[in-house]
C-alpha positions in Angstrom: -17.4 1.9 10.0 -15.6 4.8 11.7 -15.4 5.2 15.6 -14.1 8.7 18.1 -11.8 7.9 19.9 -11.4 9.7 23.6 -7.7 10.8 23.6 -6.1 13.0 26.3 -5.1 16.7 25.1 -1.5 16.6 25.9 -1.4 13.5 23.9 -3.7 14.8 21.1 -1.2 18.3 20.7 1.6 14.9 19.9 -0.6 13.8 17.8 -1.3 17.3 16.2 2.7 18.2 16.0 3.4 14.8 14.2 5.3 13.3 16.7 3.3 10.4 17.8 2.2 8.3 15.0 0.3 5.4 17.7 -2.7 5.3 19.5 -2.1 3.1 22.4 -5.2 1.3 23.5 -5.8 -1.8 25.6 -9.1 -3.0 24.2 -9.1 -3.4 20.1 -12.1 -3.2 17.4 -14.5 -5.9 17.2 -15.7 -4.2 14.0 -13.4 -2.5 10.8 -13.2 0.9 11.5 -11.6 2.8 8.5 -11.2 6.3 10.1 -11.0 8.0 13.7 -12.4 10.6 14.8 -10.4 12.1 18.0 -12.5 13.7 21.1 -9.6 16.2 23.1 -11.1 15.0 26.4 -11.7 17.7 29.5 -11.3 20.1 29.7 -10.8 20.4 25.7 -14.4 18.4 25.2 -14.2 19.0 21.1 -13.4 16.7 18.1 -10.6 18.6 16.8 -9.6 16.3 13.8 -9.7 12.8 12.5 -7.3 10.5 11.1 -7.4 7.0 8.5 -6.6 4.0 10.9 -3.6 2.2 9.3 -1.9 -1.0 10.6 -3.7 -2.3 14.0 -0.5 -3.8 16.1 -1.7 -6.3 18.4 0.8 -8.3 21.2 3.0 -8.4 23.6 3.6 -4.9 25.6 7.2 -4.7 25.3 7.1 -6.0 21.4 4.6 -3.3 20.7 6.7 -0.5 22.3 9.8 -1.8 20.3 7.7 -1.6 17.1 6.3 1.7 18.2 8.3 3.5 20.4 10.2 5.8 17.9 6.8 7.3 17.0 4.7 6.7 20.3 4.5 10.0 21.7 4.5 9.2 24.9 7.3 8.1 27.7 8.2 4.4 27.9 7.3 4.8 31.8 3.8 6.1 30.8 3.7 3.2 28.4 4.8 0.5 31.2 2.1 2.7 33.5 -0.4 1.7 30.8 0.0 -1.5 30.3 0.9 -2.9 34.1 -0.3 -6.3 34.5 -1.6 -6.5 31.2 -0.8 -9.4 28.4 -1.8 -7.7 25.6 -1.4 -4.0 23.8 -2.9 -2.8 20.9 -1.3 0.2 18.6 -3.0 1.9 16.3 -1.2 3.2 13.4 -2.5 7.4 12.8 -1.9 8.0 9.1 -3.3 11.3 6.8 -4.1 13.4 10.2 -6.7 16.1 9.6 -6.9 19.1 12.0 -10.5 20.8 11.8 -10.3 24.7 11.4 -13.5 24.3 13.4 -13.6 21.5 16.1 -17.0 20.2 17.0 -18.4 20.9 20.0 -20.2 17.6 20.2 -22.7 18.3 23.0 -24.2 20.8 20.2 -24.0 18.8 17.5 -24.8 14.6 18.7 -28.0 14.2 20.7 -27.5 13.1 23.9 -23.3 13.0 23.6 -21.6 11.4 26.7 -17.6 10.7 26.0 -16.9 7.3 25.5 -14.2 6.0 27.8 -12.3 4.7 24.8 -14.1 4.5 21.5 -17.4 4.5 20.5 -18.4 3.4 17.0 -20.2 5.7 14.6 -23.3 3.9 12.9 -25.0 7.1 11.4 -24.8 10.3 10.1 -24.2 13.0 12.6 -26.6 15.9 12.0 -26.0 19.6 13.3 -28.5 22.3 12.2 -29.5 20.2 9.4 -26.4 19.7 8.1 -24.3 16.2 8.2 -21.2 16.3 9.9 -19.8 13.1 8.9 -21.2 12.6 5.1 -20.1 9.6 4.1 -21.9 7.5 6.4 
């Protein structure tokens, strides 16, 4: 199963430049996803690459950033900002990053697109102009 994943544009271009190597999320996968697709949120609104999910890092905030924070990407304050109040963090691992010549406008190509807030899981081919997007599915 593969999922998009809503990820802000300043933190996608770290992603892009190779300097953050975690996606920080607060909610994990109920399902195995193998690879993520990433949606540059507004005022971006395209799928500008995808990456294979590697290790999932699940526990306590300030264990995760000291397992993460060398390739995180992001400030430690925005990290503590993140996780305030919160038990548990979830990192996951980007590995074999792909950025598309061509991002995909979604609202062209996946009927009735709305951005999911975090992830959304992808159960089927995407079609645009007759063509699937996503193949493998």
């Amino acid at each position: 199963m593969d999922a998009i994943l809503s990820i802000k544009p300043q933190f996608v271009d770290e992603i892009v430049a190779g300097r953050k190597k975690y996606e920080f999320r607060k909610k994990g996968f109920k399902e195995q996803v193998n690879k993520i697709y990433v949606y540059a949120s507004s005022p971006v609104c395209k799928i500008i690459g995808e990456f294979l999910l590697g290790n999932i890092l699940e526990g306590d905030p300030d264990r995760i950033w000291a397992l993460t924070s060398a390739k995180a990407g992001i400030s430690r304050e925005y990290f503590d900002e993140y996780y305030e109040q919160k038990k548990v963090a979830y990192a996951l691992e980007i590995t074999s990053f792909v950025t598309y010549k061509d991002p995909i406008n979604p609202y062209e190509t996946i009927a009735k697109f709305s951005p999911p807030q975090s992830f959304c899981y992808i159960r089927n081919g995407i079609e645009n102009r007759g063509k699937t997007l996503f193949p493998h599915l």
